[in-house]
C-alpha positions, 0 to 999 in steps of 0.5 A: 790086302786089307778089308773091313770084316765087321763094320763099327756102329755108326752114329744112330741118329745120322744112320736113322736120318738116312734110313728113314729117308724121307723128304722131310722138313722145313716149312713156312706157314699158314694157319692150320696145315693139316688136312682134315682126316690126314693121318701123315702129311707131308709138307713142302717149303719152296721147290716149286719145280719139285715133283710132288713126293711118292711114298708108296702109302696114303698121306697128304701133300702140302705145298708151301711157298718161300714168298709166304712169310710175314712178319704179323705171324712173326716171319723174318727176312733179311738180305735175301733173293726169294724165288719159287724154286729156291733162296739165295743171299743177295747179290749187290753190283759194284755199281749200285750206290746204297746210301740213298736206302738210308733216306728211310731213317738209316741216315742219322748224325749226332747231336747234342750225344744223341742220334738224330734223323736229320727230318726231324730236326727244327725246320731253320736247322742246317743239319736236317739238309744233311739228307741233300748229301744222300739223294743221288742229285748232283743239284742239291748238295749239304754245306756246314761250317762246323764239325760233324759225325754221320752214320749210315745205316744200310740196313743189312751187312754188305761187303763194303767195296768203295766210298766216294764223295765230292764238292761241287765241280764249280766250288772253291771249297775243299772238303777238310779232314774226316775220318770213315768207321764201320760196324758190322752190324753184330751187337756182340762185339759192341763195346769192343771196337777201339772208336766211339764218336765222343758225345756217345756215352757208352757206359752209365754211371755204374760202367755198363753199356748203355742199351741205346745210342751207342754205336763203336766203330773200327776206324778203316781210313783217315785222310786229308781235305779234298775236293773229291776223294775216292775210297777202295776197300777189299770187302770189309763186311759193313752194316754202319758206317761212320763218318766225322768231318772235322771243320777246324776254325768253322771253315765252310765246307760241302758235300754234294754226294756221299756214295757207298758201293759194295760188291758181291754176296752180302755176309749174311742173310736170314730167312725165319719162317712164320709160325706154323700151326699144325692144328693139334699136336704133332709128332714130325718125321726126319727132315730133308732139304736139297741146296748148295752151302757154297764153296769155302771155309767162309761159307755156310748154310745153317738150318734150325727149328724149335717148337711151342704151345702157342701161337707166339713164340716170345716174350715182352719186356718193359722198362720199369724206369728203376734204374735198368731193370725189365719185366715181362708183366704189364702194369695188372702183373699179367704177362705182356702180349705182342699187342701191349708191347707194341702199344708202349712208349719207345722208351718203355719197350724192353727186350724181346726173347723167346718165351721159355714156360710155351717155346724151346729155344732153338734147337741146335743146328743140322749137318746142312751138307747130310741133306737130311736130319732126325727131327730134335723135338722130344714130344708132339707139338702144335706150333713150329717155326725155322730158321735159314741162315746164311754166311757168305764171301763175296764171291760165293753164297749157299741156296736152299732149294726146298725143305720137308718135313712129314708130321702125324697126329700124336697117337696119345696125350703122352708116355714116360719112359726110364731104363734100369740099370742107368749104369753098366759096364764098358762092353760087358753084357748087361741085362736092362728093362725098360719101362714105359708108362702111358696116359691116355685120355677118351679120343687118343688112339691106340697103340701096339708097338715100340722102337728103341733106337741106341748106339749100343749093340743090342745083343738079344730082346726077351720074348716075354715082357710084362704090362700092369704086373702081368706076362704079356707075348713080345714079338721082335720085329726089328733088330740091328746096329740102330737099335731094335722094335717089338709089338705087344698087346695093344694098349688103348685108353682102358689101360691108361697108366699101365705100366709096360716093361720090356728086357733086352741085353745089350753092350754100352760102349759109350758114357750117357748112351741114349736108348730113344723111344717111339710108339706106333701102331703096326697097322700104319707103320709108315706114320711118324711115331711117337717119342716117349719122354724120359722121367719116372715111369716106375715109382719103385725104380730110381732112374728116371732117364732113358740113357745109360752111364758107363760104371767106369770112364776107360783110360783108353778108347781102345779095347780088346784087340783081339787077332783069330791068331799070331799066325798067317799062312795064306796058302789056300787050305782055308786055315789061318788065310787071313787073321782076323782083327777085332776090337772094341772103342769106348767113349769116342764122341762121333766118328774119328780115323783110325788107321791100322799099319802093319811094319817089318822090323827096321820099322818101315811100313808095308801096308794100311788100313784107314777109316772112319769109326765110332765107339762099338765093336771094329773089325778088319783082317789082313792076308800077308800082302802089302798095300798092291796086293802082292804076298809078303815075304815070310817073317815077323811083322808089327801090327798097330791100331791107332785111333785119334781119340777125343784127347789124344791118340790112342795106340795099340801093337801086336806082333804076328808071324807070315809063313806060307 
């Protein structure tokens, strides 16, 4: 039989992420959360059936609510049920009609190229009666004698299941020819739908899109004069939908009702968290989130957050009205704040974006399903924010129960780190120093320990290390397949700027392997750490990064298959029982299958490994049974490993003996 002898490295972010545990994540926000004095806090977005955490050391526990967002402090929501204990995407009966929430500016028709809302056309013209076709009253009703182009704004994707529209059942007349669009609502498609009501004017003079007014749509039905028509669809995600009515020679026509149904989940839905103020700088802890992403490829829950400086994540542009062009300035030259932008004319105001010099842009996605993820950011902040997004079927969504994250104050204004050599051959031994420069300032604290977390296989840690020049004792508290930590001296703000150099041996078996650092103080290890940025910490080494490159990218991922010997004789004297299997991947991205058959001569397979791995030493062994466990019979058989590698499958064979 086959089993796993020595376990590949996994990914060390995810095993990190796991190990640390926790309850970390996502929240939503009031001003200043931190309670005063708190060294860790532990906050809580939704979940209100939770139990409040146990964590075995003193912290504070924040309990934050899903109902808390507003858009003053730049909270989102869109097309969501929110609940104390959980979210979930909107749910729509096939029987509510949603064209009377266009009524509030969804509903508009062209005019004159232009969109307009029906209100506010001139009191004696007939289109401003548009709205009559959209109030759900069988006593009013819209009759025009001329073409027209009508866009229904539902305000959010939908699946849109039926449209209905009628005549009076007393009216002679027939509603005549018309045509139905829709838009889903993703403005990264505009432009490359096939149908553009004429009068748009989509592009300018110079062939580009103009920003306003311009709508495209996909034509989804087409049909002939009737005096009530009743329209199925199988859930085509709709945000706009079109409808032209075309009136050849002026023949008088009407609409009592025009209705929109959809049915089920709606496509999409969003929830972004207000901002978040800390109170100071922060350092966060892994996050931890409970829910469901649903049933189905279609199906998702996405999860990110970013971080800032301040308590406005964006920034404001204006239109110069020199041609297309934006600045983010006011008139003075300073930038535009949030209140200047809101003050400008429709016309002037221009984009707004993230605000790139105080704000990340949103970090990538987390692995939803892992339930839990290593916080992205790279240093302390003060200001955070999140966001939920949600993609459903109509008949399956997502819902997120609650989210967490824990955060403690930052021990010191900030540290810099770089590893030397930043280049080393593929699973060859190589010694490395990594240096670690701190700044510090009157009121930070102390520290006396760091964890260097890496993919790599840490082989040993030197017991002596160096700080400002002179040898210091280095104590190994930790060390294994994530990486290791040490203590040293403790560094207070007298030793500001102290250079610390620690060394260690390590295997890199994988290109721009990261060697990711954090202090602490080992009298409170249960707080989050701080992480160490990467950048030149010696002037004398030309390194300047924390990640190691590989001297030379390998051919193949696989490397040194190696077997205890050819020979197998599971006879029970404890010599050549089982040959033991190693070997070594490079340069894989993530984890991939890997399978290892043993074969007889005409080729026929007997027995199998499978697995997931990564790049890192692999080990297994093989007993001389087959895949139900009993004895082969004695004679040559082929060993080989395979592995689906990034570009390709890689494929390694060795030929053993069975003898007994």
């Amino acid at each position: 039989m086959w089993f796993t002898d020595v376990a590949s490295h996994r990914s060390a972010a995810s095993v990190r992420a796991v190990r640390a545990g926790l309850l970390c994540a996502l929240a939503l926000l009031a001003p200043q959360l931190t309670p005063e004095g708190a060294a860790l806090t532990v906050y809580r977005l939704g979940g209100a059936d939770q139990k409040e955490p146990s964590l075995g050391v003193p912290f504070e526990f924040v309990q934050l609510s899903w109902e808390d967002v507003d858009p003053a402090r730049y909270g989102f929501v869109q097309s969501l049920l929110i609940e104390p204990d959980a979210l979930t995407p909107e749910l729509l009966e096939e029987t509510a009609n949603l064209t009377p929430s266009t009524l509030g500016g969804g509903l508009t028709f062209l005019r004159y190229g232009i969109w307009e809302k029906p209100e506010s056309v001139p009191g004696w013209w007939p289109d401003r009666f548009s709205v009559l076709m959209a109030d759900e009253d069988d006593g009013t009703f819209h009759e025009y004698t001329r073409d027209m182009i009508y866009n229904f704004d539902l305000g959010r994707p939908v699946h849109l299941r039926r449209v209905r529209f009628y005549t009076r059942e007393d009216s002679h007349r027939s509603i005549p020819a018309y045509l139905i669009g829709v838009n889903d609502g993703d403005s990264t498609k505009d432009g490359e739908r096939p149908y553009a009501p004429p009068g748009d004017n989509p592009r300018d003079a110079s062939g580009s899109f103009q920003k306003t007014g311009f709508y495209d749509f996909h034509i989804v039905h087409a049909g002939e004069g009737a005096r009530v028509v009743d329209l199925d669809f199988d859930h085509v995600p709709t945000r706009r939908l079109l409808f032209r009515i075309f009136s050849e020679g002026g023949t008088s026509w009407e609409i009592v009702e025009f209705q929109i149904y959809g049915a089920g989940f709606v496509p999409s839905s969003r929830y972004i968290s207000n901002v978040l103020d800390l109170g100071q700088p922060m350092s966060l802890g892994p996050l931890s989130w409970a829910g469901a992403e649903g049933d189905g490829e279609d199906v998702s829950v996405e999860l990110r957050m970013r971080a800032g400086s301040d308590v406005d994540p964006n920034r404001y542009w204006r239109y110069t009205f020199r041609g297309f062009e934006q600045v983010f300035t006011s008139a003075s030259g300073a930038p535009l704040t949030r209140e200047q932008y809101d003050d400008l004319e429709v016309a002037e105001k221009g984009d707004v974006t993230y605000d790139p010099e105080n704000w990340d842009a949103w970090h990538a996605s987390f692995d939803f399903a892992a339930g839990t993820g290593a916080s992205p950011l790279d240093r302390p902040r003060r200001y955070l924010q999140f966001d939920l997004a949600f993609t459903s079927t109509p008949a399956s969504a997502g819902r997120v129960d609650y989210v967490e994250f824990a955060a403690s104050p930052r021990l010191i204004t900030r540290a810099v780190a770089e590893l030397f050599p930043d280049v080393a051959a593929v699973g060859e031994v190589t010694t490395f120093t990594y240096k670690v420069r701190p700044w510090m300032e009157p009121d930070d604290a102390s520290f006396d320990a760091i964890r260097i977390d890496t993919p790599a296989q840490v082989l040993s840690v030197d017991t002596v290390g160096r700080l400002n020049g002179q040898e210091v004792e280095i104590e190994v508290i930790r060390m294994d397949e994530e990486g290791f930590a040490v203590t040293f001296p403790r560094i207070g703000v007298e030793r500001t700027q102290e250079l610390l150099e620690i060394g260690f041996q390590a295997r890199i078996f994988e290109y721009d392997t990261p060697f990711t650092g954090r202090l602490f103080d080992s009298a409170a290890p249960h707080e989050v750490p701080q992480m160490v940025l990467q950048g030149e910490a010696d002037e004398v080494t030309d390194s300047r990064t924390t990640r190691v490159a590989l001297a030379q990218i390998p051919e193949s991922a696989i490397r040194q298959l190696r077997l205890s010997s050819g020979v197998c004789t599971p006879n029970g004297d404890g010599v050549n029982d089982a040959i033991a299997i190693t070997y070594q991947l490079v340069n894989l991205t993530g984890t991939v299958p890997a399978r290892i058959g043993v074969y007889d001569l005409s080729g026929r397979k007997v027995s199998e490994l499978t697995g997931e791995v990564s790049s890192g030493p692999v080990g297994a062994s093989w007993n001389g049974t087959d895949a139900r466990g009993a004895l082969l019979p004695p004679g040559i058989y082929l060993l080989q490993l395979l592995v689906e590698a990034d570009d390709g499958e890689d494929r390694v064979q060795r030929l053993v003996s069975l003898a007994y």
